[in-house]
C-alpha positions as CSV (number, residue, x, y, z in Angstrom):
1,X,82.9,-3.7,32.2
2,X,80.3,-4.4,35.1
3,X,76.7,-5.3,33.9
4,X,74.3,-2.2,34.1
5,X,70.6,-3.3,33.7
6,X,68.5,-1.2,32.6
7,X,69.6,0.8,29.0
8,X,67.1,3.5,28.2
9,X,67.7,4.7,24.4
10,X,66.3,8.1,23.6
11,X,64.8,8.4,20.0
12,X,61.9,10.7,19.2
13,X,60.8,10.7,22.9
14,X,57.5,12.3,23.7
15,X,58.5,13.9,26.4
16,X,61.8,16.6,26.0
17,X,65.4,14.7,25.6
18,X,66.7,16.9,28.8
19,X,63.4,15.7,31.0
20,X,64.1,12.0,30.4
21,X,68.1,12.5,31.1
22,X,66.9,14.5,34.4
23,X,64.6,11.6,35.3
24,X,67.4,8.7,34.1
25,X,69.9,10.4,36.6
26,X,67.4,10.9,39.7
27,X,66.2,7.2,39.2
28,X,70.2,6.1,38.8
29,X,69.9,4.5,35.2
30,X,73.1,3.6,34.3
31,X,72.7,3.5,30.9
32,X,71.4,6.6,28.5
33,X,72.2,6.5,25.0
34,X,70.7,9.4,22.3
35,X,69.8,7.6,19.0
36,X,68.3,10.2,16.6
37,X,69.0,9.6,13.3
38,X,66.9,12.3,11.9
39,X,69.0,15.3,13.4
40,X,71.3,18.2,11.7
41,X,74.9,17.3,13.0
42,X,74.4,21.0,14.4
43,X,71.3,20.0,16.2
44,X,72.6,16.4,17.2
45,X,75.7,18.3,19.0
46,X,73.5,20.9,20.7
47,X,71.6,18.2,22.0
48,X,73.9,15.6,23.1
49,X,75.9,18.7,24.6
50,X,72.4,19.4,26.9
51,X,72.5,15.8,28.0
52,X,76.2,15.6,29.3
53,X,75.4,19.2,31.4
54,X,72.9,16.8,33.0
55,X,74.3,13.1,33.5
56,X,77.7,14.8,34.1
57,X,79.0,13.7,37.9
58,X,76.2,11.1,37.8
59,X,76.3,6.9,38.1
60,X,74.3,7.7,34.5
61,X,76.7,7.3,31.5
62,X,75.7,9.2,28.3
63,X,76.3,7.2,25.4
64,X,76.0,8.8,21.6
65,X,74.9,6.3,18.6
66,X,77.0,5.9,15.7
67,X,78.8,9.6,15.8
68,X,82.3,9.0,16.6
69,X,83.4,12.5,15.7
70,X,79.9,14.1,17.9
71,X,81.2,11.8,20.9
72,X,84.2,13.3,21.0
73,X,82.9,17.1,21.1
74,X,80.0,16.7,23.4
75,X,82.2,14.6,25.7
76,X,80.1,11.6,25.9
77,X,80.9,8.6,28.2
78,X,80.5,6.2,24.8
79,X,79.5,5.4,21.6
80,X,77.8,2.6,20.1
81,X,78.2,1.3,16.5
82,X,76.1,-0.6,14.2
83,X,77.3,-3.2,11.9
84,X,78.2,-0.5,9.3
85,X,79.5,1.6,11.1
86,X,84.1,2.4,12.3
87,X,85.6,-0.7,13.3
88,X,86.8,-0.1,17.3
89,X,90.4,0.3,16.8
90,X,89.6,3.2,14.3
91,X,86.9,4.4,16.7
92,X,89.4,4.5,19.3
93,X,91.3,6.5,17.1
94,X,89.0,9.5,17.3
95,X,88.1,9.2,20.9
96,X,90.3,7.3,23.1
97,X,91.5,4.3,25.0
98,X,88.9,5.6,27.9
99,X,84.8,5.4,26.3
100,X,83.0,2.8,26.3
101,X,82.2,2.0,23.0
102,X,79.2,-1.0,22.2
103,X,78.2,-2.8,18.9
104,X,75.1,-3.9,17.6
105,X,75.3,-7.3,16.8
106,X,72.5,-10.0,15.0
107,X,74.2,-13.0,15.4
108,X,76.5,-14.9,17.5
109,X,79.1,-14.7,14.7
110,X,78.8,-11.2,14.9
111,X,78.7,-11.3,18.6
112,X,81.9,-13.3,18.6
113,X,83.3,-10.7,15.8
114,X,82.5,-7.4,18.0
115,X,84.1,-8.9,21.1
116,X,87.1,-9.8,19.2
117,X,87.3,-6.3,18.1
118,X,87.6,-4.9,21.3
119,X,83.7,-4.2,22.7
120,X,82.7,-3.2,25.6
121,X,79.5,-4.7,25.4
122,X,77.1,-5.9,22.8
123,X,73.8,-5.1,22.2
124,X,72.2,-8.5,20.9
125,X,68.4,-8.8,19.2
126,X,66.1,-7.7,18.1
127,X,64.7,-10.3,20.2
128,X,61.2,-9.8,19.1
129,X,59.9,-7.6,16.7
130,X,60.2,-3.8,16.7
131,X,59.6,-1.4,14.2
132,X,61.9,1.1,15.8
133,X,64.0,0.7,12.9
134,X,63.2,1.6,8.7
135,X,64.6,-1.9,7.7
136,X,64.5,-4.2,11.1
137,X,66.7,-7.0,11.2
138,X,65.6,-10.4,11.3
139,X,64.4,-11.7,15.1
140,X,66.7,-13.8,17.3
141,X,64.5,-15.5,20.2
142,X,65.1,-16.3,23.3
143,X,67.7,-19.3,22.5
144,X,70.0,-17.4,20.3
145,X,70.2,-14.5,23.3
146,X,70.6,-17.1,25.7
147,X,73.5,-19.0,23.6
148,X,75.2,-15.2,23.4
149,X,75.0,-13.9,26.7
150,X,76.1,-17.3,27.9
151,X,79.0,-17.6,25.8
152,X,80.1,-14.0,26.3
153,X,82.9,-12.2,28.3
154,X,81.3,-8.9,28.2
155,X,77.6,-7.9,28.6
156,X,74.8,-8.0,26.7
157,X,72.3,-6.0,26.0
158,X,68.7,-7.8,25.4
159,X,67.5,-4.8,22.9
160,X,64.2,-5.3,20.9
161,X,60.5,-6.0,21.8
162,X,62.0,-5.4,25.6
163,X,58.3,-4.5,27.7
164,X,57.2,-5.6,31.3
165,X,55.3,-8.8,29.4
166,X,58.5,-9.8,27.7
167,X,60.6,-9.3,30.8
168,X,60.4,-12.3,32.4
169,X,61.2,-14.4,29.4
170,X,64.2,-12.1,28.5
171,X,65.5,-12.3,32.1
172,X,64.6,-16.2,31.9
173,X,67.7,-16.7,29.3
174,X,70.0,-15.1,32.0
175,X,70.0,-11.8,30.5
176,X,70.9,-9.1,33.2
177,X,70.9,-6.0,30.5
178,X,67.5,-4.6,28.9
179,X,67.5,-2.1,26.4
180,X,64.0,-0.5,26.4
181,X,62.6,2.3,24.0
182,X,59.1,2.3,22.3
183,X,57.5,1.4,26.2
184,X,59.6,4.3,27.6
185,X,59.5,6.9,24.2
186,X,55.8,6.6,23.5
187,X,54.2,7.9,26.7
188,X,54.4,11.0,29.4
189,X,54.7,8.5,31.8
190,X,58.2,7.9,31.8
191,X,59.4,8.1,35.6
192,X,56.8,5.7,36.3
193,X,57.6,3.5,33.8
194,X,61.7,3.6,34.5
195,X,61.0,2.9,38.1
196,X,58.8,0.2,37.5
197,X,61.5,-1.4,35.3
198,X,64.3,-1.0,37.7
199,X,62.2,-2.6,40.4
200,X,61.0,-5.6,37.9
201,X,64.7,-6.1,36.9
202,X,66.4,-6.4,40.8
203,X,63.1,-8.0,42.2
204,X,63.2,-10.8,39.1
205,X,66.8,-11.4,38.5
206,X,67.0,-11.9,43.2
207,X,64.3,-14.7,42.6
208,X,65.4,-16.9,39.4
């Protein structure tokens, strides 16, 4: 799997879940995952269904957390599991040889585990803090995500604390994947926000 860039994770957006998908897809995101714990499986479905309709025939790939089974009925593009979550060979089970399917990961042991198992990416942090989570994990700085991404055959997803600020230290450790989501969830300004990224990201990695 190619490296992507910017990852944009949906989870209690301000602005509607369909808007953001409509604005991922006209600014060419690659990357749109739907991460809301909270939801009704009912609801969940009817929503990730409403963002395939729009990313469908697009560069954008939709990407359902943790449901396996929902992943398979709103015809997502992937699935990415937590630590707890299916291991990828009974993953692949439900939805196929063909989805990409991504791990979180905490730790280059885990890193190294999740590759082994088959990922198609890893998602690596939190690199700084973020209370985007109930329990966070512990932080793994700069030299941990650099060790990771370094070491890795598949890409890896800088996820946690990820803002314009942090970017250059993020992309400093050679990091060509940036998950965003309080700085893109927490404001009306999204469009902006996303185009600003995508410009920071090509404009920084060209020059290091």
């Amino acid at each position: 799997m190619e490296n992507f860039g910017l990852y944009v994770i949906l989870t209690q957006p301000r602005l509607p879940h369909a808007k953001i998908a409509e604005i991922c897809v006209k600014a060419g995101v690659k990357m749109l995952q739907l991460r809301e714990k909270h939801l009704s499986d009912q609801a969940l479905l009817s929503l990730g269904k409403e963002i395939k309709r729009i990313t469908k025939g697009s560069s954008t790939k939709f990407i359902i957390n943790d449901r396996v089974d929902l992943a398979f009925l709103m015809d997502a593009d992937g699935v990415h599991l937590g630590q707890d979550d299916l291991c990828i060979a009974d993953a692949r089970k439900i939805v196929g040889s063909d989805i990409i399917i991504g791990r979180s990961t905490h730790s280059i042991e885990q890193a190294n585990a999740a590759i082994a198992e088959g990922a198609d990416y890893i998602g690596f942090g939190p690199v700084y803090e973020t209370p985007t989570k109930a329990v966070p994990d512990p932080t793994v700085g700069l030299a941990l995500l650099k060790k990771a991404i370094h070491t890795s055959p598949v890409p890896v997803v800088a996820i946690g604390g990820i803002f314009p600020k942090t970017l250059d230290s993020v992309i400093s450790t050679g990091a060509q994947n940036f998950a965003v989501v309080r700085y893109l969830m927490e404001t009306d300004e999204v469009e902006s926000r996303i185009l600003q990224l995508l410009f920071s990201i090509k404009n920084k990695k060209l020059g290091r």
